[in-house]
Structure formats: C-alpha cells, structure tokens
PDBQT receptor file of N, H, CA, C and O in Angstrom, charges set to zero:
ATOM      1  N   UNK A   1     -12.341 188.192  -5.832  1.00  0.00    +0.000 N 
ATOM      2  CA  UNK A   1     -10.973 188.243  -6.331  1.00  0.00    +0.000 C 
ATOM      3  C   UNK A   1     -10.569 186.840  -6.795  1.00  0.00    +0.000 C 
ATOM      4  O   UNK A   1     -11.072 185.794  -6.387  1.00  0.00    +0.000 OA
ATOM      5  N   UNK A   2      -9.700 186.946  -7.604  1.00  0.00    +0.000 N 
ATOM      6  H   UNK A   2      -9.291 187.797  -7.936  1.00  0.00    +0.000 HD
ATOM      7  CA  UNK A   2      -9.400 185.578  -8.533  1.00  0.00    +0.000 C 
ATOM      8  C   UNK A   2      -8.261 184.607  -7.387  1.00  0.00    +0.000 C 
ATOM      9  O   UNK A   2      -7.676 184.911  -6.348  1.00  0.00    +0.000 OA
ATOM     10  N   UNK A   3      -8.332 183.500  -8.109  1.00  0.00    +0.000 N 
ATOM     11  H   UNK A   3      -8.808 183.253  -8.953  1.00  0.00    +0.000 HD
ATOM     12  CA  UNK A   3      -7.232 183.081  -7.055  1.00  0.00    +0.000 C 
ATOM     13  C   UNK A   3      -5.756 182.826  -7.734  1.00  0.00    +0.000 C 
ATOM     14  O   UNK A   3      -5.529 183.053  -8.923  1.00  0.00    +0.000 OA
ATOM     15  N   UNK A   4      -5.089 182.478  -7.091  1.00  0.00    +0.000 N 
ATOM     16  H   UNK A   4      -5.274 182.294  -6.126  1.00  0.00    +0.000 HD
ATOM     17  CA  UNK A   4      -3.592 182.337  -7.740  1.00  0.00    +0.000 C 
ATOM     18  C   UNK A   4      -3.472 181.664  -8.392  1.00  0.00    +0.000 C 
ATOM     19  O   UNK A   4      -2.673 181.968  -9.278  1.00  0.00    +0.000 OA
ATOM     20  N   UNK A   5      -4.045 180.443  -8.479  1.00  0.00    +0.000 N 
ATOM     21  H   UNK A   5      -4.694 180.196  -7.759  1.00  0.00    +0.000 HD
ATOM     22  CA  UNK A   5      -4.215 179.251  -9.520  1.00  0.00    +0.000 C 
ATOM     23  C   UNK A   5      -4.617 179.507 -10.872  1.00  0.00    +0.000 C 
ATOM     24  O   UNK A   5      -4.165 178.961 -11.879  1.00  0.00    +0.000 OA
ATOM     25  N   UNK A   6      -6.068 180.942 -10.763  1.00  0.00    +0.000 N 
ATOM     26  H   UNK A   6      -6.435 181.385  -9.946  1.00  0.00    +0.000 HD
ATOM     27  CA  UNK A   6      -6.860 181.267 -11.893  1.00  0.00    +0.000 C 
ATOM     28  C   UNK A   6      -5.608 182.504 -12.671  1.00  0.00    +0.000 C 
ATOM     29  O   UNK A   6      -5.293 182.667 -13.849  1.00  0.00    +0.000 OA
ATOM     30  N   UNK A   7      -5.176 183.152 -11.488  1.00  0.00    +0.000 N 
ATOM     31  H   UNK A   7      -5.432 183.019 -10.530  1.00  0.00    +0.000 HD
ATOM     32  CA  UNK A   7      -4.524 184.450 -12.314  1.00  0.00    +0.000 C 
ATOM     33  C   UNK A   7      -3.071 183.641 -13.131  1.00  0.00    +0.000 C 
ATOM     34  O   UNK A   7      -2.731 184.152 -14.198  1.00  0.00    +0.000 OA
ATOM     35  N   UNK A   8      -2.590 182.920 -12.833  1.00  0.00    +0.000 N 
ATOM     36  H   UNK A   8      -2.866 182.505 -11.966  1.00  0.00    +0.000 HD
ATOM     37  CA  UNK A   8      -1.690 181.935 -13.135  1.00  0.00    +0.000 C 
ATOM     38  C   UNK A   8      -2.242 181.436 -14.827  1.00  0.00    +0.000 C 
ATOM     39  O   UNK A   8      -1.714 181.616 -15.925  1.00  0.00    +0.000 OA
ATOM     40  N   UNK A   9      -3.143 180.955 -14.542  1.00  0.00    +0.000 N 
ATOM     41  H   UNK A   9      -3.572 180.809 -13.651  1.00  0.00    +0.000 HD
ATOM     42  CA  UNK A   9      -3.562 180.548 -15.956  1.00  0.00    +0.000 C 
ATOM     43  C   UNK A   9      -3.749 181.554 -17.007  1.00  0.00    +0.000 C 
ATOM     44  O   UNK A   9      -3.333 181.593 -18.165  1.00  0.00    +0.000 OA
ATOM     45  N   UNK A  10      -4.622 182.519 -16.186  1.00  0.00    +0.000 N 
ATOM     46  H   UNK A  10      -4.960 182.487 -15.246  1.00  0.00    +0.000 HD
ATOM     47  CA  UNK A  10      -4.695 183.694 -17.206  1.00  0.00    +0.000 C 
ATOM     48  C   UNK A  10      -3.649 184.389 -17.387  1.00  0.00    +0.000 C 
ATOM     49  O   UNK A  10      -3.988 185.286 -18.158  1.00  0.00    +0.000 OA
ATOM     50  N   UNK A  11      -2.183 184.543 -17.035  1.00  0.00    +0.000 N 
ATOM     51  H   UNK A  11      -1.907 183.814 -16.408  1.00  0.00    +0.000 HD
ATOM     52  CA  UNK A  11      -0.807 185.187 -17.392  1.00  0.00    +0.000 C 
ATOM     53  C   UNK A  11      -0.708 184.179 -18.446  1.00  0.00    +0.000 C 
ATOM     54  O   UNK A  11      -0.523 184.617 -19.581  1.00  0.00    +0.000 OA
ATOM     55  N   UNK A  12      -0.811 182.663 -18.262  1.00  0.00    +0.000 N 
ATOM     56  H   UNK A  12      -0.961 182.307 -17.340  1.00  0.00    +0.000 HD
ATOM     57  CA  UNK A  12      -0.284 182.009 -19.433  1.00  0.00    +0.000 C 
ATOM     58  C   UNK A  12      -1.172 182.157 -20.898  1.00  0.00    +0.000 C 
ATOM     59  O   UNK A  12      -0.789 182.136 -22.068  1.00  0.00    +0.000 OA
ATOM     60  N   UNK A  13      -2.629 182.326 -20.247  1.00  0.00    +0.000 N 
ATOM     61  H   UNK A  13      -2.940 182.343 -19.297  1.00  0.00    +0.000 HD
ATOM     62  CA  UNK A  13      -3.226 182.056 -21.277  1.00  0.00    +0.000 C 
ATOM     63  C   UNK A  13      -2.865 183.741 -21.889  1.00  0.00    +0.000 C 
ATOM     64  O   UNK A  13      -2.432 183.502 -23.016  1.00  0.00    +0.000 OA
ATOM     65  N   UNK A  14      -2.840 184.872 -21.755  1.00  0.00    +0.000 N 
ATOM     66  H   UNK A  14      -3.192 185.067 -20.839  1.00  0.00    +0.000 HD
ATOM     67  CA  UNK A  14      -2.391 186.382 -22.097  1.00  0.00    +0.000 C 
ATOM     68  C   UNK A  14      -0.866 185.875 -22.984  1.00  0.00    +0.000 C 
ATOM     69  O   UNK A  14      -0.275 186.772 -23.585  1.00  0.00    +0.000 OA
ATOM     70  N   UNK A  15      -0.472 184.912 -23.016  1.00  0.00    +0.000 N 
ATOM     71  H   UNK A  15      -0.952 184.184 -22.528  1.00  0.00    +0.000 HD
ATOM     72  CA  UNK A  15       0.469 184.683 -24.068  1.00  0.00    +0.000 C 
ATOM     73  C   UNK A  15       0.260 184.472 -25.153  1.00  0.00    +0.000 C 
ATOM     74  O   UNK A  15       1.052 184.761 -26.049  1.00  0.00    +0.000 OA
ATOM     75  N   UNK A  16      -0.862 183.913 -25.333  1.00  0.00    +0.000 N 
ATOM     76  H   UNK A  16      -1.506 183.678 -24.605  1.00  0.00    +0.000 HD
ATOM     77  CA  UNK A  16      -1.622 182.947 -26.730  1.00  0.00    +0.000 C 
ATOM     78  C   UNK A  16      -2.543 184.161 -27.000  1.00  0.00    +0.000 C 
ATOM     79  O   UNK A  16      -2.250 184.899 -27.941  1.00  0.00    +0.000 OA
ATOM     80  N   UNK A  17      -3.574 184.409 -26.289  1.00  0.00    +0.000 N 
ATOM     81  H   UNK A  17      -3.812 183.810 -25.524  1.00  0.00    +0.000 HD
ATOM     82  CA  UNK A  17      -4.485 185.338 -26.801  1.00  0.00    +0.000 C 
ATOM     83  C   UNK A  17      -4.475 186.924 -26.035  1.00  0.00    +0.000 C 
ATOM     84  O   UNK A  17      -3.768 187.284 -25.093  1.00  0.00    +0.000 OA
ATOM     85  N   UNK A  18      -5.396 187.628 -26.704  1.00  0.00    +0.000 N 
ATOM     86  H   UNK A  18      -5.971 187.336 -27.469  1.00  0.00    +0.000 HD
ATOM     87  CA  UNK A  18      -5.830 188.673 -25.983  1.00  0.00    +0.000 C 
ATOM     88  C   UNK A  18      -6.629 188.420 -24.918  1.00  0.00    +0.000 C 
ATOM     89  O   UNK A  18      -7.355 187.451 -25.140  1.00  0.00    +0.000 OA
ATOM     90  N   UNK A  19      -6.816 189.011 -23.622  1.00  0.00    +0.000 N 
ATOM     91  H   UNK A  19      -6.226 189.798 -23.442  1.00  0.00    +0.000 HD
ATOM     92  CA  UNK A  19      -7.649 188.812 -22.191  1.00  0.00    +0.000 C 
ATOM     93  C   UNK A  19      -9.081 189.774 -22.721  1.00  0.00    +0.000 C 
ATOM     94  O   UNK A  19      -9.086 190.672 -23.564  1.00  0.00    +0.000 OA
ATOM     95  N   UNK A  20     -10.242 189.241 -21.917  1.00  0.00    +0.000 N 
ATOM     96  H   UNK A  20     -10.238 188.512 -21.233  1.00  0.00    +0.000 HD
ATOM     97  CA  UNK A  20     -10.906 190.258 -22.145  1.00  0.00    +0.000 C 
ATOM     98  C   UNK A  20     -11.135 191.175 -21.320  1.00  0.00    +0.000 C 
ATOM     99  O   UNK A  20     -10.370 190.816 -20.424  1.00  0.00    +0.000 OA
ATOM    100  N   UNK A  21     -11.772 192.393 -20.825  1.00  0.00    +0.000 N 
ATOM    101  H   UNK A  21     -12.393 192.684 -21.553  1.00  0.00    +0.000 HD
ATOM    102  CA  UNK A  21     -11.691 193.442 -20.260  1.00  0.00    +0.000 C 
ATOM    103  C   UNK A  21     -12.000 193.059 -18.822  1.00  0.00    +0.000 C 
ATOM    104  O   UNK A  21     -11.627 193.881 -17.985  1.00  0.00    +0.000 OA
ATOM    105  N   UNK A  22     -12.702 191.805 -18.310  1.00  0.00    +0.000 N 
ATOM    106  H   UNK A  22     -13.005 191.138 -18.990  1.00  0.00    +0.000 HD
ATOM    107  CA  UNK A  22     -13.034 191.319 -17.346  1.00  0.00    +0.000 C 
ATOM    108  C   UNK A  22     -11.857 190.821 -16.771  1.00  0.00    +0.000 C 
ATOM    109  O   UNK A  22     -11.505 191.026 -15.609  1.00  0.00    +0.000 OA
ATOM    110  N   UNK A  23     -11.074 189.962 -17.866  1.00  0.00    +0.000 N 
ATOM    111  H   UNK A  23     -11.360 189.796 -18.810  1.00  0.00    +0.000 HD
ATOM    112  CA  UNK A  23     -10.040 189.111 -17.400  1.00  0.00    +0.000 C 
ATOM    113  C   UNK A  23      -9.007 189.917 -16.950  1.00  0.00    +0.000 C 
ATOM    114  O   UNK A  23      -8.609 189.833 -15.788  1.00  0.00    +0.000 OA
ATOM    115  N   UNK A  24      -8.616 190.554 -17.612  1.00  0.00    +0.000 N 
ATOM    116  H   UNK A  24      -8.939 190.622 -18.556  1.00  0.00    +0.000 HD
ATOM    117  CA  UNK A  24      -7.249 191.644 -17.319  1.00  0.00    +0.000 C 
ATOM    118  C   UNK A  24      -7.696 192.381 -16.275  1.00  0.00    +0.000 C 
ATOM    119  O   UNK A  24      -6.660 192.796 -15.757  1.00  0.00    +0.000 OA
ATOM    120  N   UNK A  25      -8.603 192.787 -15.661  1.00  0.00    +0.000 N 
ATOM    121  H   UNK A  25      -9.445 192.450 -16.082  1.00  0.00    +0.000 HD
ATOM    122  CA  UNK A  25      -9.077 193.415 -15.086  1.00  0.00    +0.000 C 
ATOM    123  C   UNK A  25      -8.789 192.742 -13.945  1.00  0.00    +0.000 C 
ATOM    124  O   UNK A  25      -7.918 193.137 -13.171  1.00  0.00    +0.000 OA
ATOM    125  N   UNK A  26      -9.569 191.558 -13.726  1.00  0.00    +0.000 N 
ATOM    126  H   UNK A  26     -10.277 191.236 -14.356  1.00  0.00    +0.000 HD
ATOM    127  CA  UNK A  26      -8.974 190.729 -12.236  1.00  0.00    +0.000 C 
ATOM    128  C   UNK A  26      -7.790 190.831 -12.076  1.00  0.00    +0.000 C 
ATOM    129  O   UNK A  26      -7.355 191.530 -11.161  1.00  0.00    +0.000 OA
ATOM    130  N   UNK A  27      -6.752 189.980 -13.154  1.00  0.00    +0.000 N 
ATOM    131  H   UNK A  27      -7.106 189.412 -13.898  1.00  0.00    +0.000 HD
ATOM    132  CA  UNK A  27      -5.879 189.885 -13.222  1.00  0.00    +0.000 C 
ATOM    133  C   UNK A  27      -4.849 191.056 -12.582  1.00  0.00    +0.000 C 
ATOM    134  O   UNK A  27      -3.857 190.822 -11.890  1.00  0.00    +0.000 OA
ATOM    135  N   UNK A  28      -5.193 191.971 -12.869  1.00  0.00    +0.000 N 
ATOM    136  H   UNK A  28      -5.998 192.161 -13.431  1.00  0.00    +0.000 HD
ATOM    137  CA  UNK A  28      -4.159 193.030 -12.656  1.00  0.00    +0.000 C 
ATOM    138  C   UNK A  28      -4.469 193.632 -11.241  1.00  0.00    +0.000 C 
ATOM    139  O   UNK A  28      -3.504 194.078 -10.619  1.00  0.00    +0.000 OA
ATOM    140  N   UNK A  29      -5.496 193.683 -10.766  1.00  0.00    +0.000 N 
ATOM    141  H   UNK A  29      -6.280 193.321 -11.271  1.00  0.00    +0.000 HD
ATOM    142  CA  UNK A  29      -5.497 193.703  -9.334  1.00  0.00    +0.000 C 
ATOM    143  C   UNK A  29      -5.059 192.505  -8.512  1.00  0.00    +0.000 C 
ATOM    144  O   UNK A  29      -4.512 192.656  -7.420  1.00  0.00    +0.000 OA
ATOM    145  N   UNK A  30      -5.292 191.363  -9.020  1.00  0.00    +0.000 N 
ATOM    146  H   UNK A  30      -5.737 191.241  -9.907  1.00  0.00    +0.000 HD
ATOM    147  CA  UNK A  30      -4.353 190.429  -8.027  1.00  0.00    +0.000 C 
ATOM    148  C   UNK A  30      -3.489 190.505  -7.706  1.00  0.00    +0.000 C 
ATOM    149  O   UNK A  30      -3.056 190.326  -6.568  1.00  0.00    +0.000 OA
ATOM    150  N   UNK A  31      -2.521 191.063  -9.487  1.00  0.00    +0.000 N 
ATOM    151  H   UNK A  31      -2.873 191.208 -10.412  1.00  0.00    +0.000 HD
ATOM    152  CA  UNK A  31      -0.999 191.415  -8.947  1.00  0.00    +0.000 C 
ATOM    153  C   UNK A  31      -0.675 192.270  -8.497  1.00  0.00    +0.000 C 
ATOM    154  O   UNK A  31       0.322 192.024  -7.819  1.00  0.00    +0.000 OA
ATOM    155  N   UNK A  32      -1.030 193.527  -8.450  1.00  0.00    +0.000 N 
ATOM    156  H   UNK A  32      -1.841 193.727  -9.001  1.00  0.00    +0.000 HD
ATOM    157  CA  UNK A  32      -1.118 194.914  -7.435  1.00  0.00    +0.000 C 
ATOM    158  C   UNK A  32      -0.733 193.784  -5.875  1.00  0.00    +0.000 C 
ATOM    159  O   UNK A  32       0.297 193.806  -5.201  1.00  0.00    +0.000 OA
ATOM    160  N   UNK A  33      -1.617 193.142  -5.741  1.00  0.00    +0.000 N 
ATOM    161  H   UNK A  33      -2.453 193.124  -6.289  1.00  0.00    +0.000 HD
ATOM    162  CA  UNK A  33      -1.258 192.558  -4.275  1.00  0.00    +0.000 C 
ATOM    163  C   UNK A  33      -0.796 191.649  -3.847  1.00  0.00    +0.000 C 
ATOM    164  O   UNK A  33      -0.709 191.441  -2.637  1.00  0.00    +0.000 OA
ATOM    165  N   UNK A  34      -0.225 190.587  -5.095  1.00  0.00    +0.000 N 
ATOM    166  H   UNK A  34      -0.296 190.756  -6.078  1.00  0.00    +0.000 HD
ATOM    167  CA  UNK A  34       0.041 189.235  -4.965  1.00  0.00    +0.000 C 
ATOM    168  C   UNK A  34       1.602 189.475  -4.883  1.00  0.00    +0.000 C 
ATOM    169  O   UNK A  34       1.870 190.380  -5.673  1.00  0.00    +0.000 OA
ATOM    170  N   UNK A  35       2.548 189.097  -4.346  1.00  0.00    +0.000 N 
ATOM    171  H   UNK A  35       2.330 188.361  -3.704  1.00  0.00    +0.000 HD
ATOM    172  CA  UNK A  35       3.994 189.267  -4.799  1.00  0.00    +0.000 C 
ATOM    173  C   UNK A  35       4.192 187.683  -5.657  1.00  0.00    +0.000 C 
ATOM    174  O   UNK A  35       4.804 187.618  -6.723  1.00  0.00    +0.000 OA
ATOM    175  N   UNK A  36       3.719 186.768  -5.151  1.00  0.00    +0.000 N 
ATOM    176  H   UNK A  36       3.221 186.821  -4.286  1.00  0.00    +0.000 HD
ATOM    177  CA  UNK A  36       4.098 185.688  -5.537  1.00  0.00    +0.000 C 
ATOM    178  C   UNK A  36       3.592 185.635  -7.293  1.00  0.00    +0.000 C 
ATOM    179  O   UNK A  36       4.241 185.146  -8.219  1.00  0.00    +0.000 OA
ATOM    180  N   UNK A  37       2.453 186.200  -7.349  1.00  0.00    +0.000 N 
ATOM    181  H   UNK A  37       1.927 186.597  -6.598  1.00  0.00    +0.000 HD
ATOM    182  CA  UNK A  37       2.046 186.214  -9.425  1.00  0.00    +0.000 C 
ATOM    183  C   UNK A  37       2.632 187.275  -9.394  1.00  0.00    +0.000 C 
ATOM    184  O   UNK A  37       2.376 187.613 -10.549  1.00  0.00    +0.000 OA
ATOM    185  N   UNK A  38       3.294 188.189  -8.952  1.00  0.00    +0.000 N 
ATOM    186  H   UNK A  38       3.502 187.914  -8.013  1.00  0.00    +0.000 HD
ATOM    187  CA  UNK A  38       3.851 189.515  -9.693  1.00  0.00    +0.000 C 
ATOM    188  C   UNK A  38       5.225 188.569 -10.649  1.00  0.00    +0.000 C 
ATOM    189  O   UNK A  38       5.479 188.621 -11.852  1.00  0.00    +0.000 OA
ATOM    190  N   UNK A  39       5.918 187.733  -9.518  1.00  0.00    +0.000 N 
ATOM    191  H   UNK A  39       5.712 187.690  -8.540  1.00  0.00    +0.000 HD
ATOM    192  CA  UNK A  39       7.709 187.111  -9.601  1.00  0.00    +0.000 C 
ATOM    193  C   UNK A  39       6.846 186.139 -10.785  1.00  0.00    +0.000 C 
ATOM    194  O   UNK A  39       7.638 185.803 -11.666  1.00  0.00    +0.000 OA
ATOM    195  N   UNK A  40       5.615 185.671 -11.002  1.00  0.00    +0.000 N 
ATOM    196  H   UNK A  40       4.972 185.944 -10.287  1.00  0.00    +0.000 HD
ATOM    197  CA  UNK A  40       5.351 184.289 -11.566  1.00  0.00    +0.000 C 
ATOM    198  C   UNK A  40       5.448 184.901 -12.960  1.00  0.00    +0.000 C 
ATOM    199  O   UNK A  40       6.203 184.451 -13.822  1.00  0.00    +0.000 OA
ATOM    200  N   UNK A  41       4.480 186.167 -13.171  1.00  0.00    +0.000 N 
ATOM    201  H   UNK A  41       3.867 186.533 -12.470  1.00  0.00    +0.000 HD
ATOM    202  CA  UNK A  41       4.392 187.019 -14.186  1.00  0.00    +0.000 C 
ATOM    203  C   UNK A  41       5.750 187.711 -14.864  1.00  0.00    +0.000 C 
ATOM    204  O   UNK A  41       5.978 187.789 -16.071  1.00  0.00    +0.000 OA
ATOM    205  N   UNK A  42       6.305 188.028 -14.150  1.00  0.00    +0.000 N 
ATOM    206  H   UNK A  42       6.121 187.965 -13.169  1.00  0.00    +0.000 HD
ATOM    207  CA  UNK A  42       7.703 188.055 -14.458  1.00  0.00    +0.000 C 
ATOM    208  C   UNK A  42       8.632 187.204 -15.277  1.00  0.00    +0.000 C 
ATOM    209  O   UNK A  42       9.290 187.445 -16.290  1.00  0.00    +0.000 OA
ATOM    210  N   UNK A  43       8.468 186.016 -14.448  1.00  0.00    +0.000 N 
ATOM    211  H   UNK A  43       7.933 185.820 -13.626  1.00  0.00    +0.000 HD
ATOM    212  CA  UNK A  43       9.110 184.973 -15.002  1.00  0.00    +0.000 C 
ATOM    213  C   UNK A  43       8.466 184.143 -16.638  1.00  0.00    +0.000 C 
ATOM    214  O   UNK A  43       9.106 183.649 -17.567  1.00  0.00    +0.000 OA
ATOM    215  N   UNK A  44       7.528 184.232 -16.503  1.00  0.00    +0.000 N 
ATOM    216  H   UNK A  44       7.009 184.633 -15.749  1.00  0.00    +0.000 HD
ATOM    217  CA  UNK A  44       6.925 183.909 -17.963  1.00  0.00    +0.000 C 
ATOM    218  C   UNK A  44       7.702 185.008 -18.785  1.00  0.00    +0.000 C 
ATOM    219  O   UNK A  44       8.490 184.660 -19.665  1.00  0.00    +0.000 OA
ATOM    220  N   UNK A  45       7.419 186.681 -18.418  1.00  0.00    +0.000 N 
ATOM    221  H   UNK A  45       6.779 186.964 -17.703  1.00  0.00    +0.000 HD
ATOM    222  CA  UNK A  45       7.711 187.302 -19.211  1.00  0.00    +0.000 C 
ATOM    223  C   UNK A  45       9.125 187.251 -20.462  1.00  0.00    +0.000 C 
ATOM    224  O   UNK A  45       9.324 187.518 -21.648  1.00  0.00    +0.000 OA
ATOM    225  N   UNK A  46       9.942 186.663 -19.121  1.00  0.00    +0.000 N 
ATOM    226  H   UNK A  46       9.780 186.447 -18.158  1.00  0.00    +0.000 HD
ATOM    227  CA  UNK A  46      11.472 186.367 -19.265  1.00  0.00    +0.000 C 
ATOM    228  C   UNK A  46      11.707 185.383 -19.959  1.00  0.00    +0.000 C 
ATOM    229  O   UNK A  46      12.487 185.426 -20.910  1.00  0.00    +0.000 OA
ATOM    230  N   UNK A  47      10.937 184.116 -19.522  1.00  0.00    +0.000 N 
ATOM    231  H   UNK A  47      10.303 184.081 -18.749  1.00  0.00    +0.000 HD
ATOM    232  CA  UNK A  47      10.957 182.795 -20.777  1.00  0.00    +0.000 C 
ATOM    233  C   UNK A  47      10.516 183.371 -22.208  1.00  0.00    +0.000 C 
ATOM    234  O   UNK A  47      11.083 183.185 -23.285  1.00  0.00    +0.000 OA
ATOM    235  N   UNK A  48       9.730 183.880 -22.028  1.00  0.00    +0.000 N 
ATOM    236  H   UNK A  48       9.270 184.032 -21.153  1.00  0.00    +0.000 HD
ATOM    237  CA  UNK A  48       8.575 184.805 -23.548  1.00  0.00    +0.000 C 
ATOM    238  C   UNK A  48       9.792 185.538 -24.316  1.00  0.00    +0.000 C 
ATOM    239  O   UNK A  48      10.030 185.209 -25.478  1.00  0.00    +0.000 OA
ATOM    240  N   UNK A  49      10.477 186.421 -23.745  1.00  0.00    +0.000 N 
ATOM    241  H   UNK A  49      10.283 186.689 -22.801  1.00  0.00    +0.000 HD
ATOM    242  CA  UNK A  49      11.305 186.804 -24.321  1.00  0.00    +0.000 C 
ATOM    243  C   UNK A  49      12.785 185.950 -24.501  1.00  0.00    +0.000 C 
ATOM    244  O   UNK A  49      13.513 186.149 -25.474  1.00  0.00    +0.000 OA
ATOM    245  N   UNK A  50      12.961 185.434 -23.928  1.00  0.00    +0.000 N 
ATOM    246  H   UNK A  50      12.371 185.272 -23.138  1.00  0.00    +0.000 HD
ATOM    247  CA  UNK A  50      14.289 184.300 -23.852  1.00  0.00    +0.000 C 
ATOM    248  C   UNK A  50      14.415 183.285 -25.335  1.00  0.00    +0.000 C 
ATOM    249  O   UNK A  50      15.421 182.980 -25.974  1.00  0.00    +0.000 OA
ATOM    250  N   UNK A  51      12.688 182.856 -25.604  1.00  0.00    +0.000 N 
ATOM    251  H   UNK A  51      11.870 183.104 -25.085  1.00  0.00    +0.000 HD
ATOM    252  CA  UNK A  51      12.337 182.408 -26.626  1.00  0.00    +0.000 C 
ATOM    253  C   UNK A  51      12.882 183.014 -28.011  1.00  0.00    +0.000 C 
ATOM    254  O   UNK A  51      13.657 182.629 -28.886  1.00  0.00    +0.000 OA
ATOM    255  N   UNK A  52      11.971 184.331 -27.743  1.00  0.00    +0.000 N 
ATOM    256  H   UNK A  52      11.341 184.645 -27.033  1.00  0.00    +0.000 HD
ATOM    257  CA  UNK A  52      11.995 184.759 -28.932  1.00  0.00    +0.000 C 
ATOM    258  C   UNK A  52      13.497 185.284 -29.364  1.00  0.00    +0.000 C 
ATOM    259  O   UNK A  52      13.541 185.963 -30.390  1.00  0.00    +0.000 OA
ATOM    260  N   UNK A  53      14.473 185.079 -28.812  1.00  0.00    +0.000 N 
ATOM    261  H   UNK A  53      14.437 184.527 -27.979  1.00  0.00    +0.000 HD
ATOM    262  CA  UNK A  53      15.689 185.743 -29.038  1.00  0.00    +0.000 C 
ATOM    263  C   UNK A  53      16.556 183.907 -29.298  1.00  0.00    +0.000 C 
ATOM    264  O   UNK A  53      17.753 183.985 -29.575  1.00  0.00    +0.000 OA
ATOM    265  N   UNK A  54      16.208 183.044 -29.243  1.00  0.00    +0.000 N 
ATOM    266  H   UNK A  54      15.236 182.980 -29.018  1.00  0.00    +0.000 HD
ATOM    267  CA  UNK A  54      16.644 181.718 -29.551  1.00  0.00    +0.000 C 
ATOM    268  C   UNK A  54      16.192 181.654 -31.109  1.00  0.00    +0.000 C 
ATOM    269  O   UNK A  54      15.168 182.083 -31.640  1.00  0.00    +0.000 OA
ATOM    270  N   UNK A  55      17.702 180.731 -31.854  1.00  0.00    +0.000 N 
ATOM    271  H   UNK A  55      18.534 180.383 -31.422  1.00  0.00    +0.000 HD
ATOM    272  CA  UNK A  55      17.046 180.958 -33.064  1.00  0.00    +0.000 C 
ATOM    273  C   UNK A  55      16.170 179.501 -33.790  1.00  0.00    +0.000 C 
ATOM    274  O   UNK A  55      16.393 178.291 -33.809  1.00  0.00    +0.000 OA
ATOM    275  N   UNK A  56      15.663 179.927 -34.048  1.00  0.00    +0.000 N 
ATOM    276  H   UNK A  56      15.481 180.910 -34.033  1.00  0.00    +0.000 HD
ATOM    277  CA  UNK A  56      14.632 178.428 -35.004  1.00  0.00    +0.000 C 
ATOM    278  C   UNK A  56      15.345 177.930 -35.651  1.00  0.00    +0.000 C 
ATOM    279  O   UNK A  56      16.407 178.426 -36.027  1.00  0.00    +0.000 OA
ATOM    280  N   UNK A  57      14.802 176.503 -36.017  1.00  0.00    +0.000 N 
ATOM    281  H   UNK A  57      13.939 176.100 -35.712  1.00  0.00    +0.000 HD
ATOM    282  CA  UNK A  57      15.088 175.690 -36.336  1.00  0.00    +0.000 C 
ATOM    283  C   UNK A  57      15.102 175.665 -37.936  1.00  0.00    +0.000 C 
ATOM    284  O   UNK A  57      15.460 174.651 -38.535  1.00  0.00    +0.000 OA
TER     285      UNK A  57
C-alpha cells in the first residue's frame, strides 16, 4: 500500500495529468481508508475548482 506522502503526490500530480491504471488504483484504496488523504483530496479538489471560477488576467 502506498504511503500518504506518495498518494499525496499522486492527487496533485492527477491534476496535471492522467494516472495510470496502477496509479489510481493504489490511490483509491488508500483513500477508501485514509481519512486524512480523503480531507487532503478534497481540499485540492476545492482549490481546483476555486481556481477555475477566478477570473484571468
């Protein structure tokens, strides 16, 4: 199982690119059990969208 540090990176890095079937795969069982990357995952989600609703420059 991945660790919090790794699934952490890979939520950020799932912003920029697509995961591959391996990656998402860990990933999503960590958070099944992690509460702490579920709230972390969350919270990106919320910046991600917070962004995109700010207007450019």
């Amino acid at each position: 199982m991945k660790s919090c540090r790794e699934v952490h990176r890979l939520v950020i890095a799932a912003q920029d690119r697509e995961l591959g079937l391996t990656e998402r795969f860990s990933m999503r069982l960590h958070l099944m059990i992690c509460t702490t990357c579920r709230r972390f995952d969350a919270q990106i989600d919320l910046m991600r969208q917070a962004f995109r609703r700010f207007p450019g420059e």
